[in-house]
C-alpha positions in Angstrom: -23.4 11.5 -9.1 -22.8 10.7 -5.8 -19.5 8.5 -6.2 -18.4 12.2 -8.0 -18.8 13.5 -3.9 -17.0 10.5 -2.5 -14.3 11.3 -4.4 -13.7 14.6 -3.8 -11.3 15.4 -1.4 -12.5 16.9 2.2 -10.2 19.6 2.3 -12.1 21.4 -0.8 -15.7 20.5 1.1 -14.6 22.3 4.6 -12.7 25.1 3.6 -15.2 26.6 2.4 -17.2 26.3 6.0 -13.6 26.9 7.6 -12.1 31.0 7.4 -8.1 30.1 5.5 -6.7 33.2 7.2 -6.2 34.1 10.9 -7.5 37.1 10.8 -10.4 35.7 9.0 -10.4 33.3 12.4 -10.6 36.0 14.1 -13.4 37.7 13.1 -15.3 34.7 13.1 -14.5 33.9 16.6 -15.5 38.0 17.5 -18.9 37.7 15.4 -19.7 34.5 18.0 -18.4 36.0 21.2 -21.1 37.7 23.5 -20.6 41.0 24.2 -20.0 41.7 27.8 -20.3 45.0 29.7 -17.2 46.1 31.0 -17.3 48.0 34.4 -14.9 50.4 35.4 -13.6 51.3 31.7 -14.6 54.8 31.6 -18.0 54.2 29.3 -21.0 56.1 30.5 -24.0 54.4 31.3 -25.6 54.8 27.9 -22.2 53.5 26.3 -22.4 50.5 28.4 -26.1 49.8 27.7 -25.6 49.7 24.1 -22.2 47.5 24.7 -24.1 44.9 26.2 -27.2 44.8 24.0 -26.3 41.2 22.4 -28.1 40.5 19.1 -27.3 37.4 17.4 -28.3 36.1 13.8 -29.3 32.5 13.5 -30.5 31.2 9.9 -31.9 34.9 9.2 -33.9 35.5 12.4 -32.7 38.0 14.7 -33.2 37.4 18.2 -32.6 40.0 21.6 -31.2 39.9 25.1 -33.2 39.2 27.8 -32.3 42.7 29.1 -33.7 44.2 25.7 -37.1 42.1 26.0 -37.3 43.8 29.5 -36.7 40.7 31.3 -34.9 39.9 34.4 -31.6 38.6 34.3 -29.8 36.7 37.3 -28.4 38.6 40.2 -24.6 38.8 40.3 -24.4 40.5 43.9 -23.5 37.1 46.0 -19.7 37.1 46.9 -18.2 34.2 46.0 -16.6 32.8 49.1 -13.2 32.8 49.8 -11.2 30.1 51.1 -8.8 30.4 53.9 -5.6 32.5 53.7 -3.6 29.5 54.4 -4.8 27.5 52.1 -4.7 30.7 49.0 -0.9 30.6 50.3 -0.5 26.9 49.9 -1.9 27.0 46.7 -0.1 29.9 45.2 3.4 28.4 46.2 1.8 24.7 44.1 1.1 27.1 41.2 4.9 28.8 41.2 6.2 25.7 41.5 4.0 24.5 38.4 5.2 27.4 36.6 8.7 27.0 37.1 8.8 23.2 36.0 7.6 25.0 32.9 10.9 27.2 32.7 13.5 26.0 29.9 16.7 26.6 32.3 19.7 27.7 30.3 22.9 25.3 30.5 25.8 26.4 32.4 27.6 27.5 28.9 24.6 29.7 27.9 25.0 31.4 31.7 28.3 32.1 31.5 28.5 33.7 27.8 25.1 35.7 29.3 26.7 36.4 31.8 30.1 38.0 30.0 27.9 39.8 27.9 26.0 41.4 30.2 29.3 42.5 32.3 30.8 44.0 28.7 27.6 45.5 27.7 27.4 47.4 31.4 31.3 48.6 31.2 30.8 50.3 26.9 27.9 51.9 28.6 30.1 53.2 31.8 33.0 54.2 29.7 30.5 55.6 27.2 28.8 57.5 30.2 32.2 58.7 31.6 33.5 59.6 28.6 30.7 62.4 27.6 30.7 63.8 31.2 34.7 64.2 30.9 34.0 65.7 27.6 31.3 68.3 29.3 33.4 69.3 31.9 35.8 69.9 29.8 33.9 72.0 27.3 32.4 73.8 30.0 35.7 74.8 31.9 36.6 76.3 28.7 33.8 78.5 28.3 33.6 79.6 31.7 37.6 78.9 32.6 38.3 80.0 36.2 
């Protein structure tokens, strides 16, 4: 019996623990999340108090919020403090620079044909434009002719 276990393969044993779809993924991964009340998204206070009632199910038992049990929860009024403007600055020009390494620059031959493209898209629509205000005038000079 139990060489029967050892020989069947793994995949068979955890998908059925594992969700196949991604939206399946996906509402597994919602079902675990904690709800958290959002401030400043047009709820009323009721809507929000509901929102952020978290009840979660482990093995069959149901189990409340520490708000819902009429406990105290920890205070969230202390400002975190900020550091200096200088060094923000210093760190936000590290974090550009991080993000640029990450950019896949094009090649000089992808520039260029962009770069014609661009230029012939921009004079079809100018001729394109031109070409329906010469056809207005026209058409209005006719009906009203001076």
């Amino acid at each position: 019996m139990s060489e029967d276990r050892e020989q069947e393969p793994t995949d068979k044993r955890e998908s059925a623990a594992r969700p196949v779809t991604a939206a399946a993924r996906r509402e597994r991964r919602a079902s675990a999340r904690q709800v958290a009340p959002d401030s400043g998204s047009g709820q009323t206070e009721s809507a929000k108090a509901d929102s952020a009632k978290v009840v979660s199910t482990k093995g069959g038992k149901t189990t409340e919020s520490k708000e819902d049990r009429g406990e105290k929860t920890a205070s969230r009024d202390r400002q975190v403090k900020r550091p200096n403007v200088f060094k923000r600055l210093v760190r936000f020009l590290r974090e550009v620079v991080a993000e640029l390494r990450k950019v896949i620059w094009p090649t000089r031959k992808m520039l260029v044909t962009y770069t014609i493209v661009v230029l012939v898209f921009v004079a079809v629509m100018v001729a394109l434009v031109f070409g329906l205000d010469y056809a207005f005038l026209q058409g209005v000079s006719f009906v009203f002719g001076k």
